[in-house]
N, C-alpha and C positions, 0 to 999 in steps of 0.2 A: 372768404365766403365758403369754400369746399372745410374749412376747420369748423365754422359755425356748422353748416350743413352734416355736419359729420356728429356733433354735438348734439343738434335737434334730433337725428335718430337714435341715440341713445335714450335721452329725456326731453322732450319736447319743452315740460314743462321749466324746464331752465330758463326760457323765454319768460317767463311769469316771477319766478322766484327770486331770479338774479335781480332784476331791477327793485325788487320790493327790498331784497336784503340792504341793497345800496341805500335809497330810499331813506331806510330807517335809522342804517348808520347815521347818515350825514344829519337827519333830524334831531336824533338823542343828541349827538356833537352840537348842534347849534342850541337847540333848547338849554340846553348843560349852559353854554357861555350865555346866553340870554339870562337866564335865574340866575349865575355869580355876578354877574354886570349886575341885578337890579335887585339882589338883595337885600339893601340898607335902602331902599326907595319907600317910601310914604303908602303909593297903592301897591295891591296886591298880587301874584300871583296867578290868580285866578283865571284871568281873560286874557292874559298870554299863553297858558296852557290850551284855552275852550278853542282862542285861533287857532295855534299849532295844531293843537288835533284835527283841527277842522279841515285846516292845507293840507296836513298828512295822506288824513283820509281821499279829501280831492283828489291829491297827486295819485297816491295808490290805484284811484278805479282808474285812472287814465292808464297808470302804467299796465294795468291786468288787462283792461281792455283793448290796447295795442298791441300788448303782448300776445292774447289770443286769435289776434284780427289775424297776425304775422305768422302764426304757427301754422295754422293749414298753407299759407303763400309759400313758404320754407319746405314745407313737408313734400309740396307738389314738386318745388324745383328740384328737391330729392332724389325724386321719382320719375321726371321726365327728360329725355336726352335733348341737348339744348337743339342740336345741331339739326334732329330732325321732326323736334317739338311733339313726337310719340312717346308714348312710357317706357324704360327702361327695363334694363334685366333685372332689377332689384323690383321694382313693380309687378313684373313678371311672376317673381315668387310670392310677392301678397297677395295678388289676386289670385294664384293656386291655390295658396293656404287658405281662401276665405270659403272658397267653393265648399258647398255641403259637401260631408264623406259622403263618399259611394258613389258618387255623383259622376257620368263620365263626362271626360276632358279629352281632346283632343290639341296638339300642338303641331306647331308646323316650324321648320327651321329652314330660312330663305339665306342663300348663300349667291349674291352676284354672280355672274360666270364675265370675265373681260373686264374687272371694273380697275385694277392695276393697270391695263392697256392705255384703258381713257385715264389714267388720272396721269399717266407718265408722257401721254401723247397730248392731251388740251392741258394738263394742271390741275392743283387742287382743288382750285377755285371752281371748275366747272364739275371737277369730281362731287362736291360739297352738294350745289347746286343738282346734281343728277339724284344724290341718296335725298335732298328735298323734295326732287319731284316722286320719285319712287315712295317714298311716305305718305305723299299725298294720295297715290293711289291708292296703296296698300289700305288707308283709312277708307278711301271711296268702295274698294269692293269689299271687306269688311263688313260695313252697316252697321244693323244695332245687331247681328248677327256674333259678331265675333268681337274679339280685340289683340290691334297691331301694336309690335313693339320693336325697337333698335335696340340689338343687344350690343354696339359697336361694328364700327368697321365698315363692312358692306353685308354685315350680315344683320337679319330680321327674323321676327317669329309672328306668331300666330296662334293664338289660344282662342277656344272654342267651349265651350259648358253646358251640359243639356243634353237631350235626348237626341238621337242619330249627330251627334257633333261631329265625329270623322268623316259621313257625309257631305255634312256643311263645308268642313273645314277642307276637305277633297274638291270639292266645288270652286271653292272661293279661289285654293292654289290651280288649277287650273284653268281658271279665266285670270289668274296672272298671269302664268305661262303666254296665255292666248293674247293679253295685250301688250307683250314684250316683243312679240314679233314683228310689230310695227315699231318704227323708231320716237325717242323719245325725245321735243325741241326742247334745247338749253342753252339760253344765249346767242339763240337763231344758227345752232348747228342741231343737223339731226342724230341724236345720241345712239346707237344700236348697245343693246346692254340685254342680256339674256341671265335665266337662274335657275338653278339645282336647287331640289325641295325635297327632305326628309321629313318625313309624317308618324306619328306615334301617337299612341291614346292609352289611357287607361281608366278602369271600370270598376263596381266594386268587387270584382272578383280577386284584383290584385292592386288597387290603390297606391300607384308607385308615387313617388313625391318627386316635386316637381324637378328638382336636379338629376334624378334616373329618367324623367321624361324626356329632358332636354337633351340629355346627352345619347338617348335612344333616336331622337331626331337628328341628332347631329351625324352618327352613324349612319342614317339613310341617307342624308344630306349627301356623306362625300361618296354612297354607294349610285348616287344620281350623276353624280361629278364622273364615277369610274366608268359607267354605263352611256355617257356619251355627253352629259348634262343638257340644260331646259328640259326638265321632265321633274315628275314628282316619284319618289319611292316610299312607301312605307316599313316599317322598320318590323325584321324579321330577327327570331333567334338564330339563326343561319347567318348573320353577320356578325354576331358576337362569336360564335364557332371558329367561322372564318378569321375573326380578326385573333382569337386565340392561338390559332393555330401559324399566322404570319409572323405573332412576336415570337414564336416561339422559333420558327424558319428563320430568325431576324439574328435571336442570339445564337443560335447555332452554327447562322453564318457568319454571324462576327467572328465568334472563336475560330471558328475553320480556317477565315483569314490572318486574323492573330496569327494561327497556327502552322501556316503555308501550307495549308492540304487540300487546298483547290490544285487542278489539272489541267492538262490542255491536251486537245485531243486537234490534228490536222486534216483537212480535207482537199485531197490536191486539185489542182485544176490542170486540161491537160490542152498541149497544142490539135486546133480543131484538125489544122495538116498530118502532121505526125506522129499525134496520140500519145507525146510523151511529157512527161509532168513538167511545166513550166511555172507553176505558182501554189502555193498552198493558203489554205483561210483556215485560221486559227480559232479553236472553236472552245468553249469553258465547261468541264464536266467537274461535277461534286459529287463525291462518293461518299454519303455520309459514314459515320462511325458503325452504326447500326447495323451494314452490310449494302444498303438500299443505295440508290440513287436517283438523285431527283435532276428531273429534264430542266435543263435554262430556262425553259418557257414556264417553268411554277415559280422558282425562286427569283429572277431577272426582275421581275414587276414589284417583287416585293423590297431587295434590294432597289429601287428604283424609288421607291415610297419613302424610304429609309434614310436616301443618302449615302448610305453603302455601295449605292453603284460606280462612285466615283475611287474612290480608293481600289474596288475592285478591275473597276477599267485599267487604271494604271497598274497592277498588279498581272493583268494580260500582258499588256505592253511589255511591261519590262521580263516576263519570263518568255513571250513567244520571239521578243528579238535577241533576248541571249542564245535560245536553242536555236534561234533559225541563221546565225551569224553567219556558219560557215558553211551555209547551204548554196553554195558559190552561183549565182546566175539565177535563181529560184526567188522570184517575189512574193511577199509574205502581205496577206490579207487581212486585216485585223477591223472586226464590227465598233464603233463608235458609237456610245447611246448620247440621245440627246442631254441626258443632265451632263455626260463630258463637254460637251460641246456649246453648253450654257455657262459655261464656267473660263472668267477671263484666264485661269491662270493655267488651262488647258495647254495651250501652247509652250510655255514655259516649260510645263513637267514635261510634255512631249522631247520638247529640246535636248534635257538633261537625261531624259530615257535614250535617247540614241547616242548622244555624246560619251556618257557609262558604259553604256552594250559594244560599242564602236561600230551599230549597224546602220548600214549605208542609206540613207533618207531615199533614195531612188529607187530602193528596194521594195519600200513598203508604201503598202496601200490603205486606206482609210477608205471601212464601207459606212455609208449613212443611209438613211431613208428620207423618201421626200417631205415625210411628217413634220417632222424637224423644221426644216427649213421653209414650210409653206406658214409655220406657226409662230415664226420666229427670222424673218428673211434679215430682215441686217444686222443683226448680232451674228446671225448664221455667216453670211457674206464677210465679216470682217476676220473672224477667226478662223475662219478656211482659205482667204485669203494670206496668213499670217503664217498657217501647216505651210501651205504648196511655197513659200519661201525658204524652205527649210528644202524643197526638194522630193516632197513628199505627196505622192498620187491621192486622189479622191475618186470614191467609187460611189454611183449613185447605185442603191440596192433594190431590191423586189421592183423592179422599173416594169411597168405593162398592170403592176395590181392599184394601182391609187390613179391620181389624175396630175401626172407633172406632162406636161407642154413643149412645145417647137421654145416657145417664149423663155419657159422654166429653164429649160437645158440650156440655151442659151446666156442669160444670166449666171448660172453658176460655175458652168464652164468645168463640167467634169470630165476624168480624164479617161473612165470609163462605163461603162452600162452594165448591170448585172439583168439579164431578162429573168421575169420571176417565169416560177414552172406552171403555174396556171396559164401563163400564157404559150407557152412549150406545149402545154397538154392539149387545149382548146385548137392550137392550130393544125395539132394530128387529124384532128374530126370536123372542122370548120372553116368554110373558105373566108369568112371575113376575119378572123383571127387569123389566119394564117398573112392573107394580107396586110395586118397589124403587124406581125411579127417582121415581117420585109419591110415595111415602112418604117418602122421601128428603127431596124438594123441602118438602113439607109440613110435617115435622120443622124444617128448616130456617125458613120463614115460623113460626111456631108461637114460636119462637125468634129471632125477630127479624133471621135472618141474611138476607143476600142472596145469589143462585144465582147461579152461572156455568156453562156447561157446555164441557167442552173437547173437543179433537180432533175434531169437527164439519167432514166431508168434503163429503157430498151435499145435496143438498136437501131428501130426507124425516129427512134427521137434524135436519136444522134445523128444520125444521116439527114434526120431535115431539117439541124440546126448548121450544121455542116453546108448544107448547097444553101442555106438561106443567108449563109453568108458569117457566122461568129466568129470570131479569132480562139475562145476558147471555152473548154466544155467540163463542167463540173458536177458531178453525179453519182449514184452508184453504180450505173451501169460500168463505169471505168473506178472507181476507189470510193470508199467508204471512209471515216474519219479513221486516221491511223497514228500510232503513237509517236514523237520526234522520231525514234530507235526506227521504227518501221519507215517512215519517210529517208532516212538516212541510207537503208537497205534498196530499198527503191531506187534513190537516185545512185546509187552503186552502181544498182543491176540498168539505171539507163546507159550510165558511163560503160561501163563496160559495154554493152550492144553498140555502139557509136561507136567505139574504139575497132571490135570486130569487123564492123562495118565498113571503118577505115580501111582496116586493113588486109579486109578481102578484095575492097576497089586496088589497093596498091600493087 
């Protein structure tokens, strides 16, 4: 069927012709042996030809008339996606193409948000069953308004024609939105399934054809996705800018890695008692070629988009534990992004990064955020479980800025707290933040973890993370990110003051 179906849109009428050709053959081939057969016969000729033609003819309207009955049935199956009995992508672009020029169109590109969750969580069956229902709707708010279509997957669109269509068509996706928020029954479970909507139109003043529309949608689509998703964007030149300028950050990064000209730059952390450097967090600077450098937090998200994060994770890993090996007694902090940490074979390359380096799994510590693992708990759970076998600390990050729990810490069982510095800052000027911060601390001890407090400027910061109870304190008020050479200088000038120390008690 998909080879005939492939056949009808090329020439439809192959349905008509093919069977007539047949038809004919096989009648001249008979007629032919009928007249040698009855040659030398007595009657004539005549009234076996006037039959045959006659059959012929019969046969033929039957076969044209079938044929054409089948053609539009064919053409539609073409056109429409079985699975959710809406018209397809390929429909999609006929009915652009038919639209008067000039004429504006508005489109809309609907992208599931959790629809891998539920199909890996119920199965496909109910997955199937959900883009059914979801169709169904999509047709209900539609009307004679618009027209819905499956472009595959868990993705849909939205075409619109006529005067204020980006209106209508803003309308229509936002009472989507509105009725996603209630859940959807499937097979007597309640389905929660949520979607990101990029929106696009064009008008006669620039007539785009429907493949730059779609894909103009499709850029609002994941620009909805990055901004939080369930929401509608519409599609600005500023994301095409934007996205130019990321491929471009993209290859630039590649090569820079190719090229080992990424950096690491350390930030120590110090004992809250003694104020002497007990740990550093190993932080990634890029210095482009151009002179310029660009902050983790522009490039990080884009490698992150990429895929690049992962190679470049490991590429931390194994430079910040060769430089930190023989940083004798000094635990080395190193950030884990979630796509490492989505990755079965994480652990593996962890393994062989320490085994190489020969640095001490005790040593180091892995920060994450609770992002991660609120979006992600048992794959999270299994592969952190799998690090700390290894010997290897887990650090829960920016703790005091999201919403992780007595519950949360408890399940994951970390081996220490970073307090983020909004909360450090708030509790200089606020008695209930400050109470946060004690409770905080408390919870943490209670649980066996150890404090750290970060971003620590001043000196009453330090002092009230100090009596509030932290094990340790990390900031500029006490170091700024420093190069391995300058950490190494550092813990010199500790050694030696300890040694003095020594040996003026002696």
């Amino acid at each position: 069927m998909p080879q005939l179906l492939r056949q009808v849109r090329v020439q439809p009428a192959l349905l008509v012709i093919a069977p007539i050709v047949v038809l004919t053959v096989i009648s001249v081939a008979i007629f032919g042996l009928l007249l040698a057969s009855i040659q030398h016969a007595s009657y004539g000729t005549t009234a076996i030809l006037g039959g045959g033609a006659a059959i012929y003819t019969i046969a033929a309207a039957v076969l044209v008339r079938y044929g054409l009955a089948n053609i539009s049935r064919l053409q539609n199956l073409g056109l429409t996606d079985s699975l959710a009995g809406l018209p397809n992508r390929r429909a999609l672009h006929l009915d652009y193409s038919h639209a008067s020029q000039g004429k504006e169109r508005a489109l809309a590109l609907i992208d599931l948000d959790g629809f891998k969750i539920i199909n890996d969580q119920y199965g496909h069956f109910v997955g199937d069953r959900l883009i059914r229902e979801c169709a169904v709707l999509l047709k209900e708010l539609c009307g004679r308004d618009a027209r819905s279509y499956r472009l595959g997957g868990d993705e849909f669109a939205i075409l619109v024609q006529g005067p204020i269509a980006g209106n209508i068509l803003e309308g229509i996706c936002r009472s989507l939105l509105a009725r996603l928020e209630k859940p959807i029954a499937v097979d007597g479970r309640d389905v929660v399934i949520g979607a990101s909507v990029g929106l696009s139109k064009s008008s006669s003043r620039d007539d785009f054809s429907s493949s730059e529309l779609l894909r103009r949608s499709d850029v609002a689509m994941y620009a909805s996705k990055g901004a939080g998703k369930n929401r509608c964007t519409w599609f600005s030149e500023e994301f095409d800018r934007n996205r130019d300028h990321a491929q471009k950050v993209e290859d630039d990064l590649r090569e820079t890695l190719n090229q080992n000209k990424l950096s690491l730059v350390y930030q120590p952390l110090v004992s809250a008692k003694t104020s002497k450097i007990v740990a550093v967090e190993a932080l990634l600077r890029w210095h482009r070629d151009d002179g310029s450098e660009m902050s983790p937090s522009a490039f990080i998200s884009i490698a992150e988009q990429t895929g690049l994060i992962y190679p470049i994770g490991l590429w931390v890993l194994r430079k910040a534990c060769t430089e930190a090996v023989d940083w004798d007694g000094i635990t080395l902090s190193i950030n884990v992004s979630p796509a490492q940490l989505r990755n079965p074979e994480f652990p593996i390359d962890l393994g062989q990064i320490l085994e190489e380096t020969g640095f001490p799994a005790s040593r180091l510590e892995l920060e994450i955020t609770e992002t991660y693992l609120v979006t992600d708990p048992a794959v999270a759970s299994r592969n952190l479980e799998v690090i700390r076998g290894f010997g290897v600390g887990i650090t829960l990050d920016d703790f005091g800025s999201g919403y992780a729990s007595i519950g949360f810490l408890r399940n994951f069982r970390f081996e220490k707290l970073k307090i983020d510095r909004t909360l450090i800052v708030d509790a200089a000027k606020d008695d209930g933040s400050l109470a946060m911060l004690a409770s905080s601390i408390a919870t943490a001890r209670a649980m066996d973890m150890a404090v750290t407090a970060e971003g620590v400027e001043t000196q009453a910061q330090a002092d009230l993370v100090r009596t509030a109870g932290c094990d340790q304190i990390q900031g500029w008020f006490y170091y700024k990110a420093i190069s391995a050479d300058e950490v190494r200088l550092q813990l010199n000038d500790n050694r030696e003051k300890i040694e003095e120390a020594h040996a003026n008690v002696g």
